[in-house]
C-alpha positions in Angstrom: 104.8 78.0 96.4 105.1 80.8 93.7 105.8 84.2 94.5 104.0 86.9 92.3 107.3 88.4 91.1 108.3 84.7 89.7 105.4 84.8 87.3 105.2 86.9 84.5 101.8 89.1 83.8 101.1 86.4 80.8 101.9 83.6 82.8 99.7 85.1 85.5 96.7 85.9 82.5 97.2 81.8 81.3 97.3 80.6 85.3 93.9 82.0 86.5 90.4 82.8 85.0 89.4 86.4 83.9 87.6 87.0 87.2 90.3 85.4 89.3 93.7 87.5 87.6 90.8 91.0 87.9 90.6 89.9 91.4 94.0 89.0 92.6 95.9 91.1 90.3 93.8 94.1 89.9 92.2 94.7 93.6 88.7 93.7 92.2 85.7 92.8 93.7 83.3 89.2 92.8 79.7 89.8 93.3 78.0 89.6 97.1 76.7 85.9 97.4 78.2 84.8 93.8 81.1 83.3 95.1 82.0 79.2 95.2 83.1 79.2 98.6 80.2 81.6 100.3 78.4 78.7 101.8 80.6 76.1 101.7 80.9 74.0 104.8 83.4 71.5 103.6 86.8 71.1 105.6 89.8 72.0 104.5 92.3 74.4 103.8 91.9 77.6 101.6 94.9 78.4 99.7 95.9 81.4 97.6 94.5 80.5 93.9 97.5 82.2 92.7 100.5 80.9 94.6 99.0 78.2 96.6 100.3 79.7 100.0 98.0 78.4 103.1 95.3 80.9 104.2 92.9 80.0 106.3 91.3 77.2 107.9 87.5 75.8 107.5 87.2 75.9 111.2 88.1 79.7 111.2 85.2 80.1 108.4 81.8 81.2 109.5 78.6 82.8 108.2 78.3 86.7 108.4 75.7 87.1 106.2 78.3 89.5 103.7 78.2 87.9 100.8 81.4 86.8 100.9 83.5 83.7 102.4 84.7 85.4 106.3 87.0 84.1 108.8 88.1 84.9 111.8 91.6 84.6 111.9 94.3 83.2 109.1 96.1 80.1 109.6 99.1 82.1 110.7 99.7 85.5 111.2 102.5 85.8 108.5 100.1 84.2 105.8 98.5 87.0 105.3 99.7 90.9 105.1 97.2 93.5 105.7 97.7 96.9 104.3 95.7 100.5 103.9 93.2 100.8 101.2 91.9 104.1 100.7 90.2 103.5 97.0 86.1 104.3 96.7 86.5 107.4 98.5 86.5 105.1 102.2 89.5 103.8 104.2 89.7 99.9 104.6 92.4 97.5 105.5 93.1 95.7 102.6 93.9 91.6 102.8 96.6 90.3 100.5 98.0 87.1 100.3 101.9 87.7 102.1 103.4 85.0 99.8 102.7 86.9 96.4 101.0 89.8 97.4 97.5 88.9 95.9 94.6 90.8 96.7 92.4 88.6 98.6 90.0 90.7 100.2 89.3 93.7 103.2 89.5 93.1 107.3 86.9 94.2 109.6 86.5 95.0 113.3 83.0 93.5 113.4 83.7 90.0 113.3 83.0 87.0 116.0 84.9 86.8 119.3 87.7 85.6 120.2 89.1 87.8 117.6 86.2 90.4 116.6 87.7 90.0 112.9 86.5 89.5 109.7 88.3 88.5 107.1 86.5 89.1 104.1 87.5 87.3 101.3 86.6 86.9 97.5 86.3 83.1 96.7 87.8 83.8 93.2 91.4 84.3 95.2 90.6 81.2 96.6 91.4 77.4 96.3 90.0 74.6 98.7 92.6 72.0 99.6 90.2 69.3 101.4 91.8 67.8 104.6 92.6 64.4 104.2 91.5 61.6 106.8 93.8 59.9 109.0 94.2 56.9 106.4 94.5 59.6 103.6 90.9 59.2 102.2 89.3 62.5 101.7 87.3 63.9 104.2 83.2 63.8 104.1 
């Protein structure tokens, strides 16, 4: 994995697309419902499109009519930091990747049980590692 500081803003600009480095680097926003990975049901792993740290699971991933890809938990606890965002005139909590500190996304209380959390995140900080089969095929 890369951390954030290890990359230089140029090397960050030449790494990721316009919308992904306004996204990640900037605390942007992609369109509701314009995202790759809003309703995607493939299996997988989602990764951070800037460092590659592991995020979340496809199994965590569910539907909540958002706009945007949600899950209810991260793969780990540590794999994501969440901090306070108090831009727009509103208070959120913020979802950054804890490997290079991208921006990823905001967490919300109104999410599915067991954890009643949804993390809502922006497909552009987002890269889908497919799980492999046991004989190393990919997945259907």
């Amino acid at each position: 994995m890369t951390r954030k500081s290890d990359l230089t803003e140029s090397e960050l600009r030449e790494k990721l697309s316009d919308d992904e480095y306004r996204i990640t680097q900037e605390g942007g926003t992609e369109r509701a419902f314009t995202g790759k990975y809003v309703d995607c049901k493939d299996d997988g792993t989602y990764r951070c499109v800037c460092c590659g740290n592991e995020l979340f699971n496809s199994r965590h991933k569910y539907d909540s009519g958002s706009g945007w890809p949600s899950f209810w938990l991260p793969l780990a606890g540590d794999r994501v930091s969440v901090h306070q965002d108090m831009s727009l005139g509103m208070v959120r909590e913020e979802v950054r990747c804890a490997s290079c500190e991208a921006h990823l996304g905001h967490l919300f209380p109104d999410g599915p049980k067991p954890t009643g959390l949804r993390y809502c995140i922006n497909s552009a900080a987002l890269v889908l590692d497919p799980e492999e089969a046991a004989d190393g095929t990919p997945a259907d």
